[in-house]
Steps between C-alpha positions, in 0.01 A plus 500: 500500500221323362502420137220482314403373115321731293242352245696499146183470321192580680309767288573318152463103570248572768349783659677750742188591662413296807112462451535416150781225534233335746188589286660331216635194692198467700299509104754210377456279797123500495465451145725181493407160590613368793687130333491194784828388504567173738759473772752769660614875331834526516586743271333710207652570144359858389560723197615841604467726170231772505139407651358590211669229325516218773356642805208245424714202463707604835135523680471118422794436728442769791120407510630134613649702807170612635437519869865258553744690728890537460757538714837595229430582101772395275487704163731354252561742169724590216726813464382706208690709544891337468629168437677307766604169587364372800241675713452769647331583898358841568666589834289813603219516745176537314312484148232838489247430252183721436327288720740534804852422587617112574797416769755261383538204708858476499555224794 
């Protein structure tokens, strides 16, 4: 059985709709500088509340990414949702988001 994520919050902290989500992110990216930054990306820090409140400041980050190719993602997040100790590792197969669904790598 393949298990898949459902988006908790597409349609309120970004859009549902497919050619809006990339209308809108294709509209933050272009108006945001591009900001030289010297030696190797390892990693990127970027806010994740609604875009209308940081999805200009997350462009800053992603627009370093452009045109560089990746072989595994690592997303690293809080719960909101319950407290824990520790951390905790999505073990299903897939993310779907508006924009298309995402395999786990879990190797």
């Amino acid at each position: 059985m393949y298990q898949i994520r459902k988006p908790a919050v597409a349609g309120m902290f970004y859009p549902s709709n497919p050619k809006k989500l990339s209308a809108d992110i294709e509209t933050m990216l272009s108006v945001t500088p591009l900001i030289e930054v010297k030696g190797k990306i390892f990693g990127i820090i970027v806010p994740h509340a609604g875009y209308i409140y940081s999805g200009r400041t997350a462009a800053y980050a992603f627009k370093l990414l452009k045109g560089m190719e990746f072989k595994t993602v690592i997303i690293i997040s809080p719960s909101h949702r319950e407290y824990f100790p520790g951390i905790s590792v999505y073990n299903g197969d897939a993310f779907e988001t508006p924009l298309g669904v995402i395999e786990t790598d879990k190797e």
